[in-house]
C-alpha positions as CSV (number, residue, x, y, z in Angstrom):
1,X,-23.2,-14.5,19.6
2,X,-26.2,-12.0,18.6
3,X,-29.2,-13.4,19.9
4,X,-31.9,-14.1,17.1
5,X,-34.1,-11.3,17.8
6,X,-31.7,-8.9,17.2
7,X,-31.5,-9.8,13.9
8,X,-34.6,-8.6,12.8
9,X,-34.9,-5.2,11.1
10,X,-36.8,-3.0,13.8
11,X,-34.9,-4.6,16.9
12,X,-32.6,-2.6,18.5
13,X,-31.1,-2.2,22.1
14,X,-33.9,-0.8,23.5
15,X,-37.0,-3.2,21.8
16,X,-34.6,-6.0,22.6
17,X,-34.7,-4.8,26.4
18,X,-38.8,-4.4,26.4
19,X,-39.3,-7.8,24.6
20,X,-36.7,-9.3,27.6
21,X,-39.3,-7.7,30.2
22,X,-42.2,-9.0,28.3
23,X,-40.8,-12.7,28.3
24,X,-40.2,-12.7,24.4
25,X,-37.2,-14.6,23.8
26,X,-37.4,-16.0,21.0
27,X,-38.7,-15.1,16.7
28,X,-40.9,-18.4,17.2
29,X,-43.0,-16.5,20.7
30,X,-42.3,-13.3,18.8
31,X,-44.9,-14.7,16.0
32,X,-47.3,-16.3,18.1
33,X,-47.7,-12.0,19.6
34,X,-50.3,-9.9,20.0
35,X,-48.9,-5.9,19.2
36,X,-51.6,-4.6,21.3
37,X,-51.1,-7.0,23.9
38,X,-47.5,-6.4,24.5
39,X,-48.0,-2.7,24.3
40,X,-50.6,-2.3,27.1
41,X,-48.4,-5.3,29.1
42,X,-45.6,-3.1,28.5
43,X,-47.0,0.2,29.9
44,X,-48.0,-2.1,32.8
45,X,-44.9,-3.7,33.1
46,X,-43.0,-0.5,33.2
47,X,-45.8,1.5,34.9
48,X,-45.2,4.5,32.4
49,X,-47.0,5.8,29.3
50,X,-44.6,4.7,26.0
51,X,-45.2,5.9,22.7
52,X,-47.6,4.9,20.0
53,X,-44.3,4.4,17.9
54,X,-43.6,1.4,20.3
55,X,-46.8,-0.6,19.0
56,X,-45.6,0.3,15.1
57,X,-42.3,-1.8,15.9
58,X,-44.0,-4.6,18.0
59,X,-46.6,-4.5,14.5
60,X,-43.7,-5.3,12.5
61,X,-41.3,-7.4,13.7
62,X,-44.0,-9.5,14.7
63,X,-45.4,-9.5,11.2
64,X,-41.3,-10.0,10.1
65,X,-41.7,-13.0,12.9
66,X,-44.6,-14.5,10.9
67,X,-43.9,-14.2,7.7
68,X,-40.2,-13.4,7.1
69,X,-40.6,-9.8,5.5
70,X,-39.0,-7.0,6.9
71,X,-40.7,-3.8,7.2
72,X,-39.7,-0.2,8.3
73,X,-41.8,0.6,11.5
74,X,-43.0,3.7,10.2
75,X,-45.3,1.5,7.5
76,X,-47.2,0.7,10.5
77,X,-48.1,4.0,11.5
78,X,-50.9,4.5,9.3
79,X,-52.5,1.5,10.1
80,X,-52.6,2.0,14.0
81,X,-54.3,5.1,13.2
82,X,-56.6,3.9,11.0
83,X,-57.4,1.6,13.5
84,X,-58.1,3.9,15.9
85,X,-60.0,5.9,14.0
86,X,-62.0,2.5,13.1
87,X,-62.3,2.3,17.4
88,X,-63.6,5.7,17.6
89,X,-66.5,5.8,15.2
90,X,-67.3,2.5,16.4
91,X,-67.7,3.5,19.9
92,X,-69.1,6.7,18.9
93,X,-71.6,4.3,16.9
94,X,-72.4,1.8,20.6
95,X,-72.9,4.8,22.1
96,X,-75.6,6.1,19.7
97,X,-77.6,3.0,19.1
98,X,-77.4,2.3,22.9
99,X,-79.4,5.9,23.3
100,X,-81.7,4.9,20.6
101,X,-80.1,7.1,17.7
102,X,-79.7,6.5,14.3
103,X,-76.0,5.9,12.9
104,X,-74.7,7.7,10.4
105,X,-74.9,5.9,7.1
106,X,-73.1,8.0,5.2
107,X,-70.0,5.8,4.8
108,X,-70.7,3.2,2.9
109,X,-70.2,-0.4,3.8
110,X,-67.9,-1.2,1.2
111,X,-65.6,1.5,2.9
112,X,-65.9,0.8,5.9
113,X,-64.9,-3.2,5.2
114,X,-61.8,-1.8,3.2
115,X,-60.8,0.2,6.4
116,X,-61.5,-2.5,8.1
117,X,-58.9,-4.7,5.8
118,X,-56.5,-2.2,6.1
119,X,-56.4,-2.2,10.0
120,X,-56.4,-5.5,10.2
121,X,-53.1,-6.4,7.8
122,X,-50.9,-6.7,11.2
123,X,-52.4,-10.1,11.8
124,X,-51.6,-11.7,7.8
């Protein structure tokens, strides 16, 4: 019999194999998952460097695990690097304010919360 992970869209052979190593066995543990959580435990798991792609599918079948709709991994792609982008000018801004400089206020606030929104839709 198929085990029940395997029968969401993104998991394959080898995301079944990495959720095994991460203790995942179940859609129920799956849901209760952090995608950046199980990416870094991955890498430290397997002691090696894995693709951003891998955090796309942990992104989506844990949002298939929560809520039931399936996604292509891909659609998850743009929102990990929105989110880093979000990281980046936030550091950039810790860094300035901690040296006493001004932060650019050019991007408006209402921007910045949609961004904001929009990296955050993994955990809905």
């Amino acid at each position: 019999m198929k085990h029940e992970l395997l029968t969401l869209k993104n998991v394959g052979s080898a995301t079944y194999e990495d959720l095994c190593k991460l203790g995942i066995d179940s859609i129920k543990e799956l849901a209760e998952a952090d995608p950046d959580e199980l990416y870094a435990r991955l890498q430290e798991i397997t002691k090696q460097a894995h693709d951003p792609c891998v955090w796309d599918i942990f992104a989506a079948i844990i949002h298939e695990a929560k809520t039931g709709k399936a996604q292509s991994w891909w659609q998850w792609t743009k929102i990990r690097k929105a989110r880093k982008k979000l990281n980046e000018a936030i550091e950039i801004g810790l860094e300035r304010l901690a040296r006493g400089q001004k932060i650019d206020g050019r991007v408006s606030y209402q921007k910045m919360k949609a961004k904001i929104k929009k990296a955050a839709q993994f955990q809905r």
